[in-house]
C-alpha positions in Angstrom: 96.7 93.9 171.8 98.7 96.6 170.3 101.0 94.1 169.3 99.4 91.7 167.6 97.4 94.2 166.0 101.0 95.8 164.5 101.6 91.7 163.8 98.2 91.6 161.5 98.7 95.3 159.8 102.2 93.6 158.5 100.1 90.3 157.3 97.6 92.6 155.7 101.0 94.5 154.0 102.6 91.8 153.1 99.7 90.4 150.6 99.6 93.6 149.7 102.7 93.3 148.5 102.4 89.9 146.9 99.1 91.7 145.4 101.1 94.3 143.8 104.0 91.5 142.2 100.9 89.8 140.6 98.9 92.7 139.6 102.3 95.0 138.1 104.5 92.2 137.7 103.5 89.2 136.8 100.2 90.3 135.0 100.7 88.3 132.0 101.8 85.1 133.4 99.5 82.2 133.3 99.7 81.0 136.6 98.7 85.1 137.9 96.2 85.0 134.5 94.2 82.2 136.3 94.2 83.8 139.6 92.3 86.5 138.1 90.2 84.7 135.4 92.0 86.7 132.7 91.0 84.4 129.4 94.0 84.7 127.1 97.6 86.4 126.8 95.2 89.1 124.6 93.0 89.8 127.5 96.0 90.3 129.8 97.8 92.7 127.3 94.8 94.7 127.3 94.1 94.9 130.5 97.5 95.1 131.5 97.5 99.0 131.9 95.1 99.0 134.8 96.4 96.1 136.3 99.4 97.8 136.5 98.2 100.8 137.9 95.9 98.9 140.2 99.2 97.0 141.6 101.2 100.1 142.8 97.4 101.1 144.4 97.9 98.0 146.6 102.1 98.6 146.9 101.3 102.1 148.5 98.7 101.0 150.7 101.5 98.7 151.8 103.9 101.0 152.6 101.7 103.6 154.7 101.0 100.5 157.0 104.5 99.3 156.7 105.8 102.5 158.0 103.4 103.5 160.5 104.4 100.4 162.2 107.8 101.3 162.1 107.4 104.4 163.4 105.5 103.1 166.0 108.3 100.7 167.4 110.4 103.6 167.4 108.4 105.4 169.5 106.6 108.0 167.1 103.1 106.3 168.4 100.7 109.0 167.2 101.8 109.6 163.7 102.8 105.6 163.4 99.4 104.7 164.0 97.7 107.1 162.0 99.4 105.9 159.1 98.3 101.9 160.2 94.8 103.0 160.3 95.1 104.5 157.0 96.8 102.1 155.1 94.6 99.4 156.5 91.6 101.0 156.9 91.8 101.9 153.0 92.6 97.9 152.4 89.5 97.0 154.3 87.1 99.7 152.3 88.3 98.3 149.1 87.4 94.9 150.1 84.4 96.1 150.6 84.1 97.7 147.7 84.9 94.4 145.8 82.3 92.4 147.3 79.4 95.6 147.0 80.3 95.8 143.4 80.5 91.6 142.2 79.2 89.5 145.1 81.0 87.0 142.8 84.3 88.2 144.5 83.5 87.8 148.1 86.4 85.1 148.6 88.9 87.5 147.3 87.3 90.5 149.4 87.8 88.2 152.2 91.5 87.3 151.8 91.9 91.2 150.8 90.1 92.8 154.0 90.5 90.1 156.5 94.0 91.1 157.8 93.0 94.6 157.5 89.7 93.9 159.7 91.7 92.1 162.4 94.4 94.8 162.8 91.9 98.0 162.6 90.2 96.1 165.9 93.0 95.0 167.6 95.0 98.4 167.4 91.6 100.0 168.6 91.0 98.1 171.3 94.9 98.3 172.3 94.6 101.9 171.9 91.3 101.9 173.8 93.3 100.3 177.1 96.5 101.7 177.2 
């Protein structure tokens, strides 16, 4: 279980990370425009700023999990999984927080907080047996 749940933390980070290309990126491109339902170039200048920010929001977020699970191969199990359950616990309250705030967005919660979901009960319940 532990495993696989280390396996779905690094999914979770990984769209994280392809999160954080569009969002800081690749914010004023038309293909990442459409994505997000950003009308025009002018909309995507403006908003650009918080986009931005927003993106390095989802590249740290990446990280803590990233790192946690390498500290847990190598053996540093405590402190590696407290940074896992951080990084993906704060993934999964944000997709929650998307959804709460526009029900509108609950595809994009889901493909933001699934991942994160799946690894926060796998690594408990792997954490639970061992």
């Amino acid at each position: 279980m532990l495993i696989l749940g280390l396996v779905l933390a690094a999914l979770a980070a990984a769209f994280h990370l392809f999160i954080f290309v569009l969002e800081s990126v690749r914010w004023t491109e038309p293909e990442t425009r459409k994505i997000f339902g950003v009308a025009s170039e002018a909309d995507a200048q403006t908003t650009r700023p918080l986009a931005f920010n927003q993106g390095f929001y989802n590249l740290f977020l990446a990280i803590a999990a990233l790192l946690g699970i390498i500290l847990v191969l190598s053996g540093l199990t405590t402190v590696g999984l407290t940074l896992v359950f951080t990084g993906t616990g704060m993934m999964l309250a944000a997709a929650v927080v998307l959804v709460l705030s526009n029900p509108r967005m609950a595809r994009s919660a889901a493909l933001q907080g699934g991942f994160p979901l799946l690894a926060i009960v796998l690594l408990a319940v792997g954490v639970a047996i061992s």
